[in-house]
C-alpha positions as CSV (number, residue, x, y, z in Angstrom):
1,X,-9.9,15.4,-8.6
2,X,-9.7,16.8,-12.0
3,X,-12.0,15.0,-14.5
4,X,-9.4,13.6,-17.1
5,X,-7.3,12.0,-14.0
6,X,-8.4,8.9,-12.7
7,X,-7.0,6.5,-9.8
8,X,-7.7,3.1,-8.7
9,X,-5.4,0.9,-6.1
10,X,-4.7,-2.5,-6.0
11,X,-4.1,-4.9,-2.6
12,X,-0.6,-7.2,-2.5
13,X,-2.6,-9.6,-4.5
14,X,-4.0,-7.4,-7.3
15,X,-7.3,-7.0,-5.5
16,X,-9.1,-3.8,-6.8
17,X,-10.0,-1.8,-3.4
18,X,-10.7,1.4,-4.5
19,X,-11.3,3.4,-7.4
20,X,-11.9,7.6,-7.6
21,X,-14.8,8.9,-8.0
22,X,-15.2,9.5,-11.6
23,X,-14.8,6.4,-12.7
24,X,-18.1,5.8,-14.0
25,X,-18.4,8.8,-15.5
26,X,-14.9,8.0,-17.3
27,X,-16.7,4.4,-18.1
28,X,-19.8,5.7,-19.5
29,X,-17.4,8.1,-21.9
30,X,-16.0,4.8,-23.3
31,X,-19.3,3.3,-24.3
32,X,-19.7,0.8,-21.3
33,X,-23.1,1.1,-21.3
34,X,-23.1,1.0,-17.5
35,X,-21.5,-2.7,-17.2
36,X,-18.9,-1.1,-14.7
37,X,-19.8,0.6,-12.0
38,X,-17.5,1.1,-8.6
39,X,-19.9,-1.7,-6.9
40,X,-18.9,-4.0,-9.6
41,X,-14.9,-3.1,-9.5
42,X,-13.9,-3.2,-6.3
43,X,-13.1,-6.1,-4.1
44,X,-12.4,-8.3,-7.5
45,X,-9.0,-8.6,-8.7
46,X,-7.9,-6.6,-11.3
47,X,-7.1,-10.0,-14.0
48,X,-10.7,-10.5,-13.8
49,X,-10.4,-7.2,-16.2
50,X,-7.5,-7.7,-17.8
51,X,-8.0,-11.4,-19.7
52,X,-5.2,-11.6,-22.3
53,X,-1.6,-13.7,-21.4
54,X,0.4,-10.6,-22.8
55,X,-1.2,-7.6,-21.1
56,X,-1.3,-9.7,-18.1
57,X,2.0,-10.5,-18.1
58,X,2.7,-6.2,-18.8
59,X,1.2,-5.2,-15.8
60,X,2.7,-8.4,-13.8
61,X,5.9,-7.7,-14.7
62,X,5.2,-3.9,-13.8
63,X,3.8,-4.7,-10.3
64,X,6.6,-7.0,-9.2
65,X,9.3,-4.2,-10.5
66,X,7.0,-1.1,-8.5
67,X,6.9,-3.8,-5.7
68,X,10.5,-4.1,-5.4
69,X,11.5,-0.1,-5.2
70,X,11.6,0.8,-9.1
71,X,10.5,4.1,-9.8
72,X,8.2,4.5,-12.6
73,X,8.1,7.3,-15.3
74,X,5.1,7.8,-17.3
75,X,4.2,5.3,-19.3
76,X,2.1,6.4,-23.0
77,X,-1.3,4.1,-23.5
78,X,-4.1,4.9,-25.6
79,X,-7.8,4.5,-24.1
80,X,-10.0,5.0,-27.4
81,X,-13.8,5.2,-27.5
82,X,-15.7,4.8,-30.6
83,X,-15.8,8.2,-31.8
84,X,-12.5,9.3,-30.1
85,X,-8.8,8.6,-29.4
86,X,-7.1,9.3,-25.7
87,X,-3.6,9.5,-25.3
88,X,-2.9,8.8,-21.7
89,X,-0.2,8.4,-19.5
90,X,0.0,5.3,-17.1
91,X,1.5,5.7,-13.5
92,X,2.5,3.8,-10.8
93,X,3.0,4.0,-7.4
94,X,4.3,2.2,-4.6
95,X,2.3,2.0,-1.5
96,X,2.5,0.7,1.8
97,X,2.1,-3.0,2.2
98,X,2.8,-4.0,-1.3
99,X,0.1,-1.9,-2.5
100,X,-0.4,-0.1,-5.5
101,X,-1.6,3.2,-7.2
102,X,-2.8,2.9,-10.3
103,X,-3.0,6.8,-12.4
104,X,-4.4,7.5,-15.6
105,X,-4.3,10.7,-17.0
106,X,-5.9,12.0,-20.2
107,X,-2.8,14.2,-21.9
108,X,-5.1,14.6,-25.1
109,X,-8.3,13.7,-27.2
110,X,-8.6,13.8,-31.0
111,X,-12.2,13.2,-32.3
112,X,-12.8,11.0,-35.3
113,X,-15.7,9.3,-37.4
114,X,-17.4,7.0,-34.9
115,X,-15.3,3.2,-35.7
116,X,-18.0,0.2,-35.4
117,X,-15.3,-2.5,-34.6
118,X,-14.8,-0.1,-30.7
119,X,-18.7,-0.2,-30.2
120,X,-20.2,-2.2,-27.3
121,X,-23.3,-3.5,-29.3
122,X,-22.0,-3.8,-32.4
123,X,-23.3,-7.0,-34.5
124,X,-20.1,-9.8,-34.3
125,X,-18.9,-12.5,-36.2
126,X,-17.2,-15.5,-35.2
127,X,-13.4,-14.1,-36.4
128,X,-10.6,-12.9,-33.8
129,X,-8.7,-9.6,-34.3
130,X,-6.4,-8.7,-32.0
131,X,-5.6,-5.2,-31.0
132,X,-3.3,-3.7,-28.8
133,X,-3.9,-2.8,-25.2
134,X,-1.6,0.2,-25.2
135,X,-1.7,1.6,-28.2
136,X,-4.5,0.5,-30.0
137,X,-3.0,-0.8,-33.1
138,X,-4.5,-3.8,-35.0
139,X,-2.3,-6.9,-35.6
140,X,-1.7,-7.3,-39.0
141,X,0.7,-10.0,-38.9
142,X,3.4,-11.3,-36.1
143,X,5.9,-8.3,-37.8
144,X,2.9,-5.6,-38.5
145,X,0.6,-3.5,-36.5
146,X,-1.4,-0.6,-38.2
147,X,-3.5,1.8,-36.7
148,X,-7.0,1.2,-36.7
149,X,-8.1,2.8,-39.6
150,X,-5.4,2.0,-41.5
151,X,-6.0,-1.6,-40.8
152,X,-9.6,-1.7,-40.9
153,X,-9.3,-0.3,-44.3
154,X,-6.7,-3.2,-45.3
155,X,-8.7,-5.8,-43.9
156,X,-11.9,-4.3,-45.8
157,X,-13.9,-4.4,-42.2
158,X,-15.5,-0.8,-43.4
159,X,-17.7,-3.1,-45.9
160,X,-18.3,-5.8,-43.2
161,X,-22.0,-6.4,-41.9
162,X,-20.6,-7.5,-38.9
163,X,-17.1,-6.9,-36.8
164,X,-14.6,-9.6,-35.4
165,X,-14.3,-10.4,-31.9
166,X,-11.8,-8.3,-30.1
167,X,-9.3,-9.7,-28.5
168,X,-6.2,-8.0,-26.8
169,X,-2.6,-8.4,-26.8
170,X,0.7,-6.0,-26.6
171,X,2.5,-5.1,-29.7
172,X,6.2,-5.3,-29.2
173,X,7.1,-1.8,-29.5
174,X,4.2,-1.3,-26.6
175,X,5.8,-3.9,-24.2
176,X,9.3,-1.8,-24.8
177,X,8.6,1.3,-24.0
178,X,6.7,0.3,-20.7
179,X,9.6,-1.8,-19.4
180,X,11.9,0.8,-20.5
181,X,10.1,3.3,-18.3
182,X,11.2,1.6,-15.1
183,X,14.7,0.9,-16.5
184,X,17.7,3.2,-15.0
């Protein structure tokens, strides 16, 4: 299996039962620090990974749509690591008995100065910022999402000692485009 592809599948009730073989490799490349090996994945359902409402409710929605016959085109997410952005593609597959494939392919990296908020052991405060699960935007307000940098620099996080708390959500143009992938 090529290195930049990288497949997990899910039981009928979202357990995790297997992933490929290079995903801890994959996992170390996004500055897990080893939190996440195979042993630690599989056999634990896959919202024990996935803790906000919104992206939750994404994938859900997905599922039950795969579940019930819809085909799925490739759906556009970004996977970024501190010092790196990854534009990847998202595929489902229907399996037998209600099971899923779940394919991530790396379509292209861009390297960029190494961004403090993305690192593991980075120094927090006690302030929320949510960012989106797909594309990695920053919530600006309920209307406005920038790109990291962009709103890193509005937000004046650059000159911060410490950075906010992630926490993730979908922006609306995300949630969109991945249920317009499984429209006719």
């Amino acid at each position: 299996m090529s290195e930049d592809v990288f497949t997990y599948r899910i039981d009928n009730t979202d357990t995790i039962v297997s992933v490929s073989d290079n995903f801890y490799t994959f996992a170390e490349r996004n500055d897990w620090h080893g939190r996440w090996r195979p042993e630690d994945v599989v056999g634990h359902s896959l919202w024990d990974f996935i803790q906000d409402r919104e992206t939750q409710h994404l994938y859900q929605e997905l599922f039950r749509r795969v579940r019930k016959g819809r085909r799925c085109r490739a759906i556009p997410f970004r996977c970024d690591s501190p010092d790196e952005r990854r534009f990847l593609e998202l595929l489902l597959e229907a399996l037998p008995d209600q099971q899923i494939a779940i394919t991530s392919k790396i379509v292209r990296t861009e390297h960029r100065n190494r961004i403090r908020l993305l690192e593991a052991g980075t120094s927090r405060s006690t302030d929320y910022l949510t960012i989106c699960s797909m594309c990695k935007k920053i919530k600006m307000s309920a209307q406005h999402w920038a790109e990291i940098e962009e709103g890193l620099v509005q937000l004046r996080l650059f000159e911060a000692d410490d950075m906010p708390l992630l926490t993730h959500g979908v922006c609306p143009e995300c949630y969109q485009v991945a249920m317009g992938e499984l429209d006719d």
